[in-house]
N, C-alpha and C positions, 0 to 999 in steps of 0.2 A: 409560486407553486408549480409543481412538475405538472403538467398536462396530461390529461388523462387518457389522452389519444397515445398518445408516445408508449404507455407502459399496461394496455387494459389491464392485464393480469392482477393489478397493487389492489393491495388492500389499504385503505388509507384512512387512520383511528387519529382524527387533531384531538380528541377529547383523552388521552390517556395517559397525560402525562402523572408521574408518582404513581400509577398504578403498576402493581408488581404483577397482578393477572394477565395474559394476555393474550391472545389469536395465538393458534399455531406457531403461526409466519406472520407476524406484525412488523407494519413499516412506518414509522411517524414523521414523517415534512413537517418543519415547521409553518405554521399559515402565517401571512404577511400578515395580521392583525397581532401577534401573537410577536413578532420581531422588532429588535430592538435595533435602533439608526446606529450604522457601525460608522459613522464619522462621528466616532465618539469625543468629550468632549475631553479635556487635560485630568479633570480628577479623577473621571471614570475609568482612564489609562490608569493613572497614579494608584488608585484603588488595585485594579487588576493585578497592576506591578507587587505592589504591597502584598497583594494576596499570593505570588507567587514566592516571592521571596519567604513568606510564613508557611507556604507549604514545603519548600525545603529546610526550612527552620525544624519543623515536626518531624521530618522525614525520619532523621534520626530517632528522636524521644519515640517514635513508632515502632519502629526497627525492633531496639530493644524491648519493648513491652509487650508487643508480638513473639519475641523469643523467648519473655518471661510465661505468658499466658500459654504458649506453645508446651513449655516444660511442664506447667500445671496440667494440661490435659489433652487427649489425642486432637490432632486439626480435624479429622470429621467429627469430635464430636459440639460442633460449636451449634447451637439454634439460632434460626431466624439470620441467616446472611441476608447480606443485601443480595436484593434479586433471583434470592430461589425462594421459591412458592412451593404449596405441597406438589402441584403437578408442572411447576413450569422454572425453565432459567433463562432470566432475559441479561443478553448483551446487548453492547449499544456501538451505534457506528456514528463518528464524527469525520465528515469527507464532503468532497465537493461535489454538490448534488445538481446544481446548479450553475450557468455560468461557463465561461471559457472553457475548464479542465471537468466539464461534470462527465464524460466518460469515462473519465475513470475512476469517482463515487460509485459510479452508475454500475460500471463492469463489477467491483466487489464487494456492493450491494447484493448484485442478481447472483454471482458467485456463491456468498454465503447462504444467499435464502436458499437456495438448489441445494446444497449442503445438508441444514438445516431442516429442509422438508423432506427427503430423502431419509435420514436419521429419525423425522419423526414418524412418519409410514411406519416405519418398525421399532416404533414403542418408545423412542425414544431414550434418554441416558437415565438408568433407572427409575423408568416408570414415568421420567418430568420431560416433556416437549420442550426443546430449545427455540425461542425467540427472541426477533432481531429490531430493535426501535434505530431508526437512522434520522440523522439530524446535520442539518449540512452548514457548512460552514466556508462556502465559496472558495476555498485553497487561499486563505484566508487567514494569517495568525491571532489579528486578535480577534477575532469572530468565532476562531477555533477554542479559545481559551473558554469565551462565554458558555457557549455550547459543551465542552467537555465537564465545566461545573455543574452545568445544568445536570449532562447525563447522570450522572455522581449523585448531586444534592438531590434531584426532584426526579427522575427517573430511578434512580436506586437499582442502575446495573450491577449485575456481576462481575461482567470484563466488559472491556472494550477491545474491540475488533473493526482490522480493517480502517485504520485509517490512513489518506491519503495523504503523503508530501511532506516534504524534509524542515521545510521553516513551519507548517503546522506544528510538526514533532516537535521540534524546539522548543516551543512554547508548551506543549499539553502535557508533553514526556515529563518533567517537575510534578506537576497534577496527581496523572496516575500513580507514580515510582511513591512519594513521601505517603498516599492512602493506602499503600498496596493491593492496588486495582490493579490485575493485568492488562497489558496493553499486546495485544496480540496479533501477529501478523500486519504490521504496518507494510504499505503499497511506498516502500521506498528502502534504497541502501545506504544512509545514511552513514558513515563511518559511527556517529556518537552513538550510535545506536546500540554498537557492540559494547560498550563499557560494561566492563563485570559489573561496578556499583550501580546499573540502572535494572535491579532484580524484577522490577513487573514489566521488562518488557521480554517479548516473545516473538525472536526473529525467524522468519522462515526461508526468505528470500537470500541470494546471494549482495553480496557488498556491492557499492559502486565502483568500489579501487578495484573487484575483481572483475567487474563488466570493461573498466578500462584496460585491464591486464589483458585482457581477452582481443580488444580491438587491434590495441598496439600489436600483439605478438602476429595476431593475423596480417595487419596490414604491411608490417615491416617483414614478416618472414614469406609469404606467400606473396604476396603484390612487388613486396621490396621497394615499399614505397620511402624518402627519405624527407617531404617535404608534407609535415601534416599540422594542419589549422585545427582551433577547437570555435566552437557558437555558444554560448551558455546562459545560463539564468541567472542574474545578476543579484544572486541569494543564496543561501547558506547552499541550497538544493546545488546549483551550479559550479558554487567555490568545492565544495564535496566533488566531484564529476573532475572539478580542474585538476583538483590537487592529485588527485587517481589517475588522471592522463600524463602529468609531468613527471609523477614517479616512475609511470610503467617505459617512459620515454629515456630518462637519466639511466633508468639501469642497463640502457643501451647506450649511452652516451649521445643520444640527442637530446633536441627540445625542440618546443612549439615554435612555427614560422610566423602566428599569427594569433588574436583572441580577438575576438568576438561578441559582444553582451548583448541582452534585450530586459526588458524590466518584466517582471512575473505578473500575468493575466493581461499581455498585453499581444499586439502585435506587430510593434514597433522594430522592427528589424534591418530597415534601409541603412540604417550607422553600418552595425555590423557588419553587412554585407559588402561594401564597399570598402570597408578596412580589412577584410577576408580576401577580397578578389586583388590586392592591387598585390599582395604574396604568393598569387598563383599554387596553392597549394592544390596537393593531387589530391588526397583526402582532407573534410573537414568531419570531425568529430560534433556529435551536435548532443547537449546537455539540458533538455527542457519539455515541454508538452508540445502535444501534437498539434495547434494551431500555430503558433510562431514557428516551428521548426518546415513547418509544411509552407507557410509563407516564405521562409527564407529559401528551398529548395527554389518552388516556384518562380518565383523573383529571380533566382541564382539563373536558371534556365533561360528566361526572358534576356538576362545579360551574357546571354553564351559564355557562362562561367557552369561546368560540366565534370566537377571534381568528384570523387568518387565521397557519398554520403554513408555516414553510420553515426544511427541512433543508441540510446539508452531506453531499457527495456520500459523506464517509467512515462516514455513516451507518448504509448498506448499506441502500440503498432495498428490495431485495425481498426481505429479514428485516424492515425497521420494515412495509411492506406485509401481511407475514404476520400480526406479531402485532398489530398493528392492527384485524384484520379490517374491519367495515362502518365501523369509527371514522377510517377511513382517506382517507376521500374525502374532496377537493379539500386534503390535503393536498402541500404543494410539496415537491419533493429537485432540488437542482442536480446538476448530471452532469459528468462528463468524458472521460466516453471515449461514441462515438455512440452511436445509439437500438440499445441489441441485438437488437431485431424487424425491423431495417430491413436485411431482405436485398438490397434495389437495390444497396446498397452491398457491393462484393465483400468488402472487409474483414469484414463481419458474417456474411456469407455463407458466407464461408471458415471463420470461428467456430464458427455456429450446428454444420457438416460434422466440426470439428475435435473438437466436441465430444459430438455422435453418434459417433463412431467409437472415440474414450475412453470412455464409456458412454452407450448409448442413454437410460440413465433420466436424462441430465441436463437443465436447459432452461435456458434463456437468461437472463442475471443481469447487470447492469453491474458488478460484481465481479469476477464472472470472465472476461471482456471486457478487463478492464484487465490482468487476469493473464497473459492470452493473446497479448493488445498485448507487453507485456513481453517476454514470451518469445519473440514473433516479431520483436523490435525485437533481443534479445541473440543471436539466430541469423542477423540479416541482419549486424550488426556483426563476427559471427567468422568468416561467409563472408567478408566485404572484410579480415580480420585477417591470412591467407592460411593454410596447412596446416600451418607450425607458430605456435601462439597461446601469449599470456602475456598477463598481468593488465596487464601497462602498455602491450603493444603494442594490446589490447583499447579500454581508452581514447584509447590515441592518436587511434584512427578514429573512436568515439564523440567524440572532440574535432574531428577535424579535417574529418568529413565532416559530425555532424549530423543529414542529412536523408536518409531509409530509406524505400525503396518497400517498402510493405506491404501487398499486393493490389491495387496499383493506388492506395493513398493514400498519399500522401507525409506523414511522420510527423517531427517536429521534437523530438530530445531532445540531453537534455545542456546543453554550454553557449549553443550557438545557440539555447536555446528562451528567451533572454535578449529575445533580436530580432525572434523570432515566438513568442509567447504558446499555447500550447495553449488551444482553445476553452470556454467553460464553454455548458456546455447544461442548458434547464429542463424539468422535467418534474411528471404530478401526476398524484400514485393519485385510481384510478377506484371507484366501489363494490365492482367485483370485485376489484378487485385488483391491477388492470392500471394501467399506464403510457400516459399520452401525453404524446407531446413537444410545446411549444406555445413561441413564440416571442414571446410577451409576455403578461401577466397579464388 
């Protein structure tokens, strides 16, 4: 259980599950009496498997009977969706709340609720208060699978929102796609993620091939650097990141001096670093969360190995900044969602507000920024959905509009982000701690 010291502000309802009524702003942790041993045993895999494989079985016989039912009558006029009540629509978040990577659960958790309450202050998407049930599943795949049934079966969401990480996605993305439950604004650039055929999901964030396009062109054109290593997660999440770096690298006619693995929630990084340092690279590229990557810097330093560092935005730049402390300067993180100090911009503006008003003790995170985007990206799309919403009328708009004024910035998700790219942006801790944004190395 999340400590209640860590987050005063939560409201914490263990009694509500399958209820479709709910607080404003509800958050549901699962309580340890209530969770089920994730060393689970071979049938209970076998089962999960089984069940996955029968919901892409369905997926299709859905598809169409959905396009059948669609033709017989308008998509709002369906009653009784899952998870809209006369006054409320509940999403559900599946992420690491706990554990190694829980900052970044935690960032677009607090993202969304700011979102969410913000939207509800002012009445809300006609007439109904948007809430948020979160359920964590440790960065975790088969913990993630359990938990996303759950949300589904006995939560009886709307969408899902906001979940964290690329080998979760793996597994839950099947789930969502064959029930046509949207999956909206996942906290990762997974390449598979763009597949036209995965219709309930909803990207908002740029790709990891274009965070890598980003790195390489900077390092090689501005540095002129010719000798660059990668570190990575030794999982779909990192194989994703690799393959983004070897391309952005061949179209220049190099390749990697060096690779680097550590195993996912771990912080075993001594291998790596030592098969990284004996290549003397000038940059190493680094593909993981902010515990292991902040270890491997750290450790790098201690062996007066001083190569120029740059992260992936999934890193969660101001948790590797924390544990970093002074070890942290002129280390690089790519971004994708804009500067969160940059109030010119109303969108940030509107954040920084959203998120005082959720709790004053919170401060400005590009985590929860993206969290926030999300949330105000699935509240613009169910005002245009009209007063009564479904999951497929939802996407419909999300497909056929696209493009969402969000304080004033026009914001490109879904399939049209095919045709306009979401931007990647750089950035680089400062001794204190802080962020600047900088437009070339």
């Amino acid at each position: 259980m999340i400590r209640p010291s860590m987050h005063p502000k939560r409201h914490i309802s263990p009694g509500y599950y399958g209820d479709q009524r709910a607080p404003e702003v509800s958050e549901v942790f699962t309580p340890r009496k209530y969770r089920r041993p994730w060393r689970m045993c071979s049938s209970l895999r076998k089962d999960i498997a089984k069940d996955i494989v029968m919901d892409q079985f369905r997926s299709a016989a859905f598809a169409c009977s959905l396009a059948l039912f669609a033709t017989a009558c308008p998509l709002h006029a369906v009653a009784n969706e899952a998870g809209v009540s006369a006054d409320a629509i509940l999403f559900g978040q599946v992420a690491a709340l706990e554990g190694p990577s829980s900052a970044l659960g935690q960032g677009m958790r607090q993202g969304i609720l700011a979102a969410f309450n913000e939207i509800n202050a002012k009445g809300g998407i006609h007439g109904r208060k948007l809430s948020l049930v979160s359920r964590d599943d440790g960065y975790d795949p088969d913990r993630s699978i359990v938990q996303t049934r759950r949300m589904i079966e006995e939560d009886n969401v709307f969408a899902l929102i906001g979940a964290v990480g690329t080998p979760t996605a793996v597994a839950t993305v099947p789930i969502s796609n064959a029930r046509g439950v949207p999956y909206i604004g996942p906290f990762t650039g997974a390449e598979f993620l763009r597949n036209p055929g995965l219709t309930s999901v909803v990207n908002i964030r740029a790709s990891y091939s274009a965070e890598a396009e980003a790195w390489v062109k900077h390092l090689t054109e501005d540095l002129h650097f010719t000798n660059i290593a990668i570190f990575y997660q030794d999982d779909s999440f990192g194989r994703d990141g690799l393959a983004g770096v070897k391309h952005a690298l061949e179209k220049r006619g190099m390749e990697l001096s060096a690779e680097g693995t550590f195993e996912r929630n771990t912080r075993a990084v001594g291998g790596a670093l030592r098969m990284l340092k004996r290549a003397e690279p000038q940059a190493v590229v680094m593909v993981g969360t902010y515990g292991p990557c902040a270890e491997f810097i750290k450790l790098a330093h201690k062996a007066g190995f001083h190569p120029t560092f740059v992260n992936i935005s999934f890193v969660g730049a101001n948790a590797l900044a924390r544990e970093l402390g002074t070890a942290g300067e002129g280390v690089i993180v790519s971004q994708v969602v804009p500067f969160p100090w940059d109030v010119s911009l109303k969108v940030v503006a509107d954040y920084q507000a959203a998120q005082r008003a959720l709790d004053p003790g919170l401060t400005p995170d590009f985590v929860s920024l993206e969290g926030y985007l999300s949330g105000r990206l699935a509240a613009a799309a169910l005002e245009m959905a009209g007063p009564d919403p479904t999951r497929a009328g939802l996407l419909q708009v999300i497909d056929q509009v696209g493009k969402f004024d969000v304080s004033g910035s026009v914001i490109t998700f879904g399939t049209q982000m095919l045709d306009a790219p979401p931007k990647v942006f750089l950035t680089v801790i400062q001794k204190d701690g802080s962020f600047r944004a900088v437009d070339r190395l």
